[in-house]
Legacy VTK file of the C-alpha trace (Angstrom):
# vtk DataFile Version 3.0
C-alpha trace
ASCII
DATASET POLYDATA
POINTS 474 float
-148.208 -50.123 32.998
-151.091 -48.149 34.538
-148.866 -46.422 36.998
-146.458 -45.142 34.375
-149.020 -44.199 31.819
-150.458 -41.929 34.533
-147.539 -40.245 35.720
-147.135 -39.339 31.932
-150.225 -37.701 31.959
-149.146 -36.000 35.189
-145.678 -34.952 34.020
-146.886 -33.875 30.868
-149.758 -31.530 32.388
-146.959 -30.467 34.325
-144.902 -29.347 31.304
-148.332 -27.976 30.002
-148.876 -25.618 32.635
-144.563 -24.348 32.768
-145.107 -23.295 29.471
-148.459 -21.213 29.833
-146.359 -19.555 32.753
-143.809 -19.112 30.781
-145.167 -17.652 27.669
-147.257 -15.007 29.958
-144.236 -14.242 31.885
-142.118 -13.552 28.822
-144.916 -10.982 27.255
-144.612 -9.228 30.258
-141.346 -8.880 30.948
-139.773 -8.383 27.265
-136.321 -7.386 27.865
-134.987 -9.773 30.156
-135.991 -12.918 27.483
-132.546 -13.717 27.375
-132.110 -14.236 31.340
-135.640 -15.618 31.519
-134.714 -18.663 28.690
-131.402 -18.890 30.545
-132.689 -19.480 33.800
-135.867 -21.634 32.389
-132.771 -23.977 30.711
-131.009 -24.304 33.949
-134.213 -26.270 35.280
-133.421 -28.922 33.286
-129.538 -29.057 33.335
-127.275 -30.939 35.857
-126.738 -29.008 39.698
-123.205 -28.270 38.818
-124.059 -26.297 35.640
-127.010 -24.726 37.460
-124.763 -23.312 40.482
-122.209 -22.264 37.727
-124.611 -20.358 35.634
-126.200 -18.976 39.245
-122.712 -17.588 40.121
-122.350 -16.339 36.392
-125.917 -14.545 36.778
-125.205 -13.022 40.301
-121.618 -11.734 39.578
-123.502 -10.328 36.035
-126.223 -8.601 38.347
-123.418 -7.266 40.493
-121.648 -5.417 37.677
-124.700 -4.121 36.713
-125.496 -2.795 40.187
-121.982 -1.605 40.192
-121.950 0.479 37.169
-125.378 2.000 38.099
-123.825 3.611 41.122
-121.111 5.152 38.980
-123.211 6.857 36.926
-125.584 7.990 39.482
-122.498 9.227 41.547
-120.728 10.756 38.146
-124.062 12.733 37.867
-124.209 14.006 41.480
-121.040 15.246 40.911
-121.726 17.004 37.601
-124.609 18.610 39.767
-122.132 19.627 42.265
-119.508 21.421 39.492
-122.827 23.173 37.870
-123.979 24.909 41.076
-120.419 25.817 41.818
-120.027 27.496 38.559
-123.846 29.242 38.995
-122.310 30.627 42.592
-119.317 32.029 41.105
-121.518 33.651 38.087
-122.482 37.302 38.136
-126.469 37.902 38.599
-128.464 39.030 35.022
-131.905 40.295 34.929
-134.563 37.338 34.208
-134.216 36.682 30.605
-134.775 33.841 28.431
-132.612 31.105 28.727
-131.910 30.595 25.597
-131.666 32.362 22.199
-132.543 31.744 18.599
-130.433 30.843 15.417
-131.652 30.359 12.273
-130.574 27.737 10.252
-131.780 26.775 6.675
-134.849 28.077 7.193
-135.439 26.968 10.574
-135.049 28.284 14.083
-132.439 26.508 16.442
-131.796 26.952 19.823
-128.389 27.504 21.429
-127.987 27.633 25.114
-127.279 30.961 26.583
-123.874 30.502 28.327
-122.567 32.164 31.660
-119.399 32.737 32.599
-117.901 33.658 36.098
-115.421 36.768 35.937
-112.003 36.819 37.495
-111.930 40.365 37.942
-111.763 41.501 41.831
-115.196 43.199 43.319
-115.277 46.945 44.221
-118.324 48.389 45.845
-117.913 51.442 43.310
-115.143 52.044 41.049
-113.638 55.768 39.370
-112.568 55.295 36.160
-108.911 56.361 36.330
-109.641 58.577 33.126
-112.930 60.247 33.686
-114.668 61.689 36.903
-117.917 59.490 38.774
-121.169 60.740 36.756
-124.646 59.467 36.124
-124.828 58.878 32.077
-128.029 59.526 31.235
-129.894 58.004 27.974
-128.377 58.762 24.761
-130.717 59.295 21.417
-128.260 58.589 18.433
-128.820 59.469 14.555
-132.631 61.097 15.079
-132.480 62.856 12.307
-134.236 61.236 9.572
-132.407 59.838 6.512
-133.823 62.353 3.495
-132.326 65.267 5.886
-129.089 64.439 4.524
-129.755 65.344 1.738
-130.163 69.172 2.726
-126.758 69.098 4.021
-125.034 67.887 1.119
-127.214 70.315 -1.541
-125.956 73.258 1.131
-122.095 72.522 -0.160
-121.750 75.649 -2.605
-123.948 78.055 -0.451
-121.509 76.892 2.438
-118.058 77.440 0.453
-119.450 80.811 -0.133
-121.105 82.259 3.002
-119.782 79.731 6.117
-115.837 79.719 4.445
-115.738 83.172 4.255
-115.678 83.438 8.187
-112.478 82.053 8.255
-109.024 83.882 8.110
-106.108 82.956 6.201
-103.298 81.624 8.727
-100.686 84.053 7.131
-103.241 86.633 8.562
-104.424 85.015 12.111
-103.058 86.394 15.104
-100.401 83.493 17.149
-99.654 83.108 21.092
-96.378 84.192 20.148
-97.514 87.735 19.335
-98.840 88.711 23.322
-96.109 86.693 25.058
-92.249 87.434 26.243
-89.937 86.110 23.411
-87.847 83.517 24.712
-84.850 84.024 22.013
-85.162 87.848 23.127
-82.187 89.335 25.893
-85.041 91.044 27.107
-86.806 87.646 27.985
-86.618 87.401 31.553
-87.332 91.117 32.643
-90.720 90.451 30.060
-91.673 87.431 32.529
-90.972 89.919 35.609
-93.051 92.344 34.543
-96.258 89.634 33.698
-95.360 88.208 36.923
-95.720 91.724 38.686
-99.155 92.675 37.184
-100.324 88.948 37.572
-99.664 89.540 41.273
-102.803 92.451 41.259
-104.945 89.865 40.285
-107.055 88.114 43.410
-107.625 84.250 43.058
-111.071 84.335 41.952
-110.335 85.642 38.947
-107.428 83.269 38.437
-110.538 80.614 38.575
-112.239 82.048 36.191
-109.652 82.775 34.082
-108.243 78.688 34.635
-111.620 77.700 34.165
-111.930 79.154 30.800
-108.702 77.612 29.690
-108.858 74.284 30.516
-112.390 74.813 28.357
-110.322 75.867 25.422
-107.685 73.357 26.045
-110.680 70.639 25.903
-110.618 71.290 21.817
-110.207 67.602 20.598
-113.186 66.819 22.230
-115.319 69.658 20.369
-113.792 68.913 17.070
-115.038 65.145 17.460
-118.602 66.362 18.396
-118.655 67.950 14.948
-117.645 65.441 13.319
-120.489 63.143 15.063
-123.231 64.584 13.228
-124.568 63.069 9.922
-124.221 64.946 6.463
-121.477 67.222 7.931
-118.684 64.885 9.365
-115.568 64.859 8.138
-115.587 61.252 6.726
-111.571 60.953 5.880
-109.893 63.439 8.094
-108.968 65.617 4.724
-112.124 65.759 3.031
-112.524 68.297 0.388
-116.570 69.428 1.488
-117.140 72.831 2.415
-118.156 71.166 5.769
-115.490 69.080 6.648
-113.307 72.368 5.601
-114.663 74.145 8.322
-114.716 71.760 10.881
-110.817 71.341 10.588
-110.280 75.231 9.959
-112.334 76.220 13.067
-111.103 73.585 15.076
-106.753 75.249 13.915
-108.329 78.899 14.999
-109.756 77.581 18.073
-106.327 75.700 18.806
-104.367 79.076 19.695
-107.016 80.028 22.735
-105.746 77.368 24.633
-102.403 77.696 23.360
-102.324 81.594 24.689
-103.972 80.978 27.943
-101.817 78.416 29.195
-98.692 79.833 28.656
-99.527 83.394 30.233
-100.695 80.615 33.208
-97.493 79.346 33.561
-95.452 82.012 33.132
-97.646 84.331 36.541
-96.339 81.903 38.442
-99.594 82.461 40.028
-101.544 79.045 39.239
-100.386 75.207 40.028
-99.827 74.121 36.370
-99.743 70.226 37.445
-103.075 70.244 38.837
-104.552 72.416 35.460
-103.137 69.867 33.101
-104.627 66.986 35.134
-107.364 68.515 34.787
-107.293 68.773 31.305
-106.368 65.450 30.449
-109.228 64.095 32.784
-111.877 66.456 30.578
-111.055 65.594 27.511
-110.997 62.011 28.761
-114.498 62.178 29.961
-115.296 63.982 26.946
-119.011 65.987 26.799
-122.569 65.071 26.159
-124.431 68.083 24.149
-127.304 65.625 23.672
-127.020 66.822 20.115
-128.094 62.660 18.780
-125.611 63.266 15.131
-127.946 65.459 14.089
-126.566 68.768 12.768
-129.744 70.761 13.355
-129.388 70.503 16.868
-125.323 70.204 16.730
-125.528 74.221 14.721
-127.840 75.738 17.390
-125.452 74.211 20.027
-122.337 75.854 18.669
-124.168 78.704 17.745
-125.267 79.356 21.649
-122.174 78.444 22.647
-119.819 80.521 20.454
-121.716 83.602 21.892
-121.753 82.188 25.519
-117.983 82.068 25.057
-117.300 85.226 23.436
-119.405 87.307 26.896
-117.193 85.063 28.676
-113.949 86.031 27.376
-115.112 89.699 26.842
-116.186 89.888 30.568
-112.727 88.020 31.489
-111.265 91.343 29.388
-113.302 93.515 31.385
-112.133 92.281 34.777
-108.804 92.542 33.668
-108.233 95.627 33.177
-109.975 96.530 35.771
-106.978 94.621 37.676
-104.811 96.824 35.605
-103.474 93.838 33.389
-103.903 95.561 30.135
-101.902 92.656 28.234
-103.728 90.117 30.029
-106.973 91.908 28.389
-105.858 92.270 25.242
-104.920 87.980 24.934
-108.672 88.061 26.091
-109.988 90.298 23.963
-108.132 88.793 20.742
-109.775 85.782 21.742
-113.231 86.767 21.708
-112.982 88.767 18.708
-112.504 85.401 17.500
-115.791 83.413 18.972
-117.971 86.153 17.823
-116.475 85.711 14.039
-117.306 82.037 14.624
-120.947 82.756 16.583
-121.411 84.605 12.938
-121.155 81.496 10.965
-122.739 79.001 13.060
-125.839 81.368 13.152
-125.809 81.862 9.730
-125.958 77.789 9.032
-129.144 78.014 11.470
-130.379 80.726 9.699
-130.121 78.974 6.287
-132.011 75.652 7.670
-134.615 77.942 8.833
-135.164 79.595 5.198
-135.266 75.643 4.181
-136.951 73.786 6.568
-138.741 76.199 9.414
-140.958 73.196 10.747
-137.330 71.011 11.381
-135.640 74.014 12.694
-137.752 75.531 14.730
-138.877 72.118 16.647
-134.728 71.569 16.839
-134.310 74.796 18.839
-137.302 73.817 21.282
-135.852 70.646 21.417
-132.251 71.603 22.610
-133.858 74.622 25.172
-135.784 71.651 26.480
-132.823 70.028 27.300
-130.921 72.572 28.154
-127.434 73.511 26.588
-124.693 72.323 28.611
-121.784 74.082 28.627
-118.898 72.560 27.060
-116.528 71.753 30.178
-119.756 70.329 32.383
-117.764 67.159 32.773
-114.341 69.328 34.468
-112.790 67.009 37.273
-109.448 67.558 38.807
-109.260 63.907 40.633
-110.800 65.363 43.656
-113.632 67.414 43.497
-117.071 65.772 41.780
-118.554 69.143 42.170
-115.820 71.078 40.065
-117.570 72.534 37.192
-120.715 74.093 39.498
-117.857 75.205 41.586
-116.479 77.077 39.421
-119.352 78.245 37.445
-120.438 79.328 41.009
-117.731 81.631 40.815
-118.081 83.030 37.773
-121.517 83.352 38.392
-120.603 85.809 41.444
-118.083 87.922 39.632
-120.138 88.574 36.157
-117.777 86.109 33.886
-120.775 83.793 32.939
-124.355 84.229 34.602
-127.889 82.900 34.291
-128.498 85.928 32.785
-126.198 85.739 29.817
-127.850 82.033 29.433
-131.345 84.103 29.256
-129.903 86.567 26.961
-128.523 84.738 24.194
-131.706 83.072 23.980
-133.153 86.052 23.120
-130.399 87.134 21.071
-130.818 84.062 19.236
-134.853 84.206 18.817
-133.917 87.865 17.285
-131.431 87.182 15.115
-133.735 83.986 13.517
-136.670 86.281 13.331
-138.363 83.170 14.763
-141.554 85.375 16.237
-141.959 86.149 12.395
-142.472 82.629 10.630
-145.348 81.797 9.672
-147.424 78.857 7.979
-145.979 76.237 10.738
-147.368 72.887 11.335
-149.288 72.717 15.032
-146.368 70.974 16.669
-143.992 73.464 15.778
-146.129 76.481 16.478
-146.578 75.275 20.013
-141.992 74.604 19.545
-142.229 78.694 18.554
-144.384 79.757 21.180
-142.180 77.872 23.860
-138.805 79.491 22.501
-140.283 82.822 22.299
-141.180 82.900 25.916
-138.522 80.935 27.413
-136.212 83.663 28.326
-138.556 85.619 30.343
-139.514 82.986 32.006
-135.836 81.569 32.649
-135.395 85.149 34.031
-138.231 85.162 36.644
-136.948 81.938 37.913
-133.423 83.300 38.480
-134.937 86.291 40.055
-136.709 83.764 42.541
-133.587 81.652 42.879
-131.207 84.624 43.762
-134.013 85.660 46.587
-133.867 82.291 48.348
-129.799 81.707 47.844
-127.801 81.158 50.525
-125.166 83.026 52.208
-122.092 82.054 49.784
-119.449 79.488 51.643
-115.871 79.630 50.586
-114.067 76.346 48.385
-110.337 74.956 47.941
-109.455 75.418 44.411
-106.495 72.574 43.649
-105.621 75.119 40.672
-104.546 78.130 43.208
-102.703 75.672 45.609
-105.817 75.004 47.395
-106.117 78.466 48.058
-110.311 78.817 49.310
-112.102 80.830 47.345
-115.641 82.291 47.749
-118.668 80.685 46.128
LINES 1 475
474 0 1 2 3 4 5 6 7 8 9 10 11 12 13 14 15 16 17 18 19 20 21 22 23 24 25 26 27 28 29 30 31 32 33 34 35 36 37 38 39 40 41 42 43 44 45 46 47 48 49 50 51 52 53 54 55 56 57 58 59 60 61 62 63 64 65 66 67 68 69 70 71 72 73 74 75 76 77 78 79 80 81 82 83 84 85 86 87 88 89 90 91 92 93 94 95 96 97 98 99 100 101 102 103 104 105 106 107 108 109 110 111 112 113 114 115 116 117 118 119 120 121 122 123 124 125 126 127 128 129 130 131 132 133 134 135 136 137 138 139 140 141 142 143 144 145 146 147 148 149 150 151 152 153 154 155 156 157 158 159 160 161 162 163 164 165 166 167 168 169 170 171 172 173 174 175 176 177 178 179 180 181 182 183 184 185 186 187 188 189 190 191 192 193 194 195 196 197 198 199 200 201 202 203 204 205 206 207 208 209 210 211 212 213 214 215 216 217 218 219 220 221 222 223 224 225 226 227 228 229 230 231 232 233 234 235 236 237 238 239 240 241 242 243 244 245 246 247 248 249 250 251 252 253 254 255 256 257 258 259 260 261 262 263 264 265 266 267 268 269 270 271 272 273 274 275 276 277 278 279 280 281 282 283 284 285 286 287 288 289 290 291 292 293 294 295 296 297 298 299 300 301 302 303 304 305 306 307 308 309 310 311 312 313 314 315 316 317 318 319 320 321 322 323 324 325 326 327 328 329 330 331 332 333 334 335 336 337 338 339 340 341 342 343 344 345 346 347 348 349 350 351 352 353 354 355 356 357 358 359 360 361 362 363 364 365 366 367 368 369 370 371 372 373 374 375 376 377 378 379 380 381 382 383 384 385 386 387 388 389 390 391 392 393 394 395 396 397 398 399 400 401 402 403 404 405 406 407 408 409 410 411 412 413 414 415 416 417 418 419 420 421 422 423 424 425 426 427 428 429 430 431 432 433 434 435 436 437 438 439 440 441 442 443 444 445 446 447 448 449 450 451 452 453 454 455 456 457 458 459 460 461 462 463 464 465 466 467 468 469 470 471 472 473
């Protein structure tokens, strides 16, 4: 009785000292209280349902095991597929990976996505439209809002003193007028005789003279530059302002220069017409950059340098002509510079006007654009071969007296004359120092030409695609 109230006290110190094991075990190990109880019960049930809930744990344990090395391997491979995609992505600048969204009122992120392209690599690719060129930055709409307002309170003045520069069609000279009539019997001995005094003509002038009409030809282009700057555009394509008016009416008189020039081209039989109207196409593809930033200040003393620059040009294309003995060839170039000096009239006038309005404006506008430098309106000319083209041929005019650095010199100071810009008075600081600069510009442009004619080169001699390839001297 002794013996078997002791080994009650044993057993049940035993039991005691499970359960303090127990409970501290269990407040460790929270999560697997389930498994723990489980496996404290099997102490007390029979060895068959011990070994069967044994098997039931380790087969358990296995498919865990098992399913935690198919995740880990689904996420090595998800590792794998994202640094594929990152090899086949183009490189960005460092930026911030990702980018901001509100939403009610609060910010939310959204990842910044890449995405490889499929398009093959070229070291450096030529647009099949335009020729290779560095594009500088481009300042857009810096003239400030209230300006417009200038523009549009200018409407009557310009109806009565820029409209009046225009002629009526039933009065404009046509292409027709200077060139062999085709329903004539006397058509083909007309063509002959072109042909026969084209022949006089030596291929340099033939540049000059292709030059200046693939310049003409460029016309959509310079109609679309108008109609770029603010307060003056044409905002319908038939809109009844005194602006838009003249845009579309200069842009119909301008139209029959090109017109003119090409067909007495094609009909001398002198020029290869293919490679001209390549050309052409490819310039008014590429289109021009006046750096004029849609702001009509700086777009009028553009076209009013310009007009003049093209009106020497044609008039000196006249001269040479008849020198050649072509004296139809320089009448179609005379006509046509009788006609940029009527338009040279009304652009100036428009500068003119803003200086009466707004001398601090204007005056910093014409430094501005001298700065810069005006462009000429064909500096993007490419004939799918030569890069160089346009200081090609400018080279060449620049040798026989078409177009020099000293006509660029000149109509600066034409300009600064004819704006009486030396005379204004009462100018902010800025734009006194903007007056000063444009009123010694040209003699200083002209000492650096007289420096840079002393340390030219002996001329070399260029292909021309225009003349057949035919070299011509620089």
């Amino acid at each position: 009785m002794e013996v078997m109230k002791k080994k009650k006290r044993v057993l049940k110190g035993h039991f005691g000292i499970l359960s303090l094991t127990l409970y501290v075990w269990l407040s460790i190990n929270p999560p697997s209280l389930s498994l723990s109880l489980s496996r404290c019960r099997s102490c007390f049930l029979s060895p068959e349902n011990s070994e069967k809930k044994a098997r039931q744990s380790a087969a358990a344990a296995a498919a865990a095991e098992e399913e935690e090395e198919e995740k880990e391997r689904r996420k090595k491979e998800n590792h794998k597929q994202m640094a594929l995609r990152t090899s086949l992505s183009p490189s960005f600048p460092p930026m911030a990976n990702t980018t901001t969204t509100a939403t009610s009122g609060n910010a939310r992120k959204s990842p910044r996505v890449y995405m490889a392209s499929t398009l093959p690599k070229v070291e450096k690719a030529k647009k099949p439209y335009s020729p290779p060129r560095v594009v500088e930055l481009q300042v857009t709409h810096s003239m400030p809002l209230e300006k417009i307002e200038i523009f549009k309170s200018l409407e009557d003045w310009a109806q009565n003193n820029v409209l009046i520069h225009l002629k009526p069609v039933e009065k404009c000279w046509q292409p027709q007028d200077f060139l062999p009539d085709s329903a004539s019997d006397g058509f083909y001995d007309e063509v002959k005789e072109l042909r026969e005094r084209a022949k006089e003509i030596p291929d340099d002038y033939f540049v000059c003279l292709v030059g200046d009409m693939i310049t003409e030809e460029a016309l959509p282009t310079y109609q679309t530059m108008l109609n770029t700057l603010d307060g003056v555009r044409d905002e319908t394509g038939a809109s009844p302002t005194s602006w838009a008016v003249w845009t579309r009416a200069w842009t119909a008189e301008e139209n029959r220069h090109g017109d003119l020039l090409n067909k007495y081209l094609y009909l001398s039989g002198r020029v290869d017409m293919k490679q001209i109207e390549k050309t052409i196409q490819y310039l008014i593809g590429s289109g021009m950059d006046p750096r004029t930033e849609n702001n009509p200040y700086l777009g009028f003393i553009y076209t009013s340098f310009q007009e003049r620059a093209t009106f020497i040009s044609h008039g000196n294309t006249a001269r040479h002509s008849k020198e050649h003995g072509d004296l139809k060839l320089a009448q179609i170039c005379g006509i046509i510079a009788a006609d940029e000096k009527r338009h040279e009239t009304a652009y100036t006038k428009i500068v003119e006007k803003l200086f009466e309005i707004d001398p601090d404006g204007t005056v910093l506008a014409f430094a501005d654009m001298m700065r810069k430098k005006i462009s000429m309106p064909a500096h993007l000319m490419y004939d799918g071969r030569d890069d160089n083209l346009f200081e090609h041929f400018s080279a060449v005019a620049q040798r026989l007296g078409v177009y020099t650095a000293k006509d660029y010199s000149d109509i600066l100071e034409f300009l600064v004359g004819r704006w009486k810009v030396g005379e204004i008075t009462g100018l902010s600081g800025e734009a006194s120092k903007a007056q000063d600069y444009v009123c010694t510009l040209a003699s200083r442009i002209r000492r650096l030409e007289e420096r840079a004619q002393g340390r030219a080169k002996k001329a070399s001699t260029r292909p021309f695609s225009w003349i057949y390839d035919r070299e011509v001297l620089l």
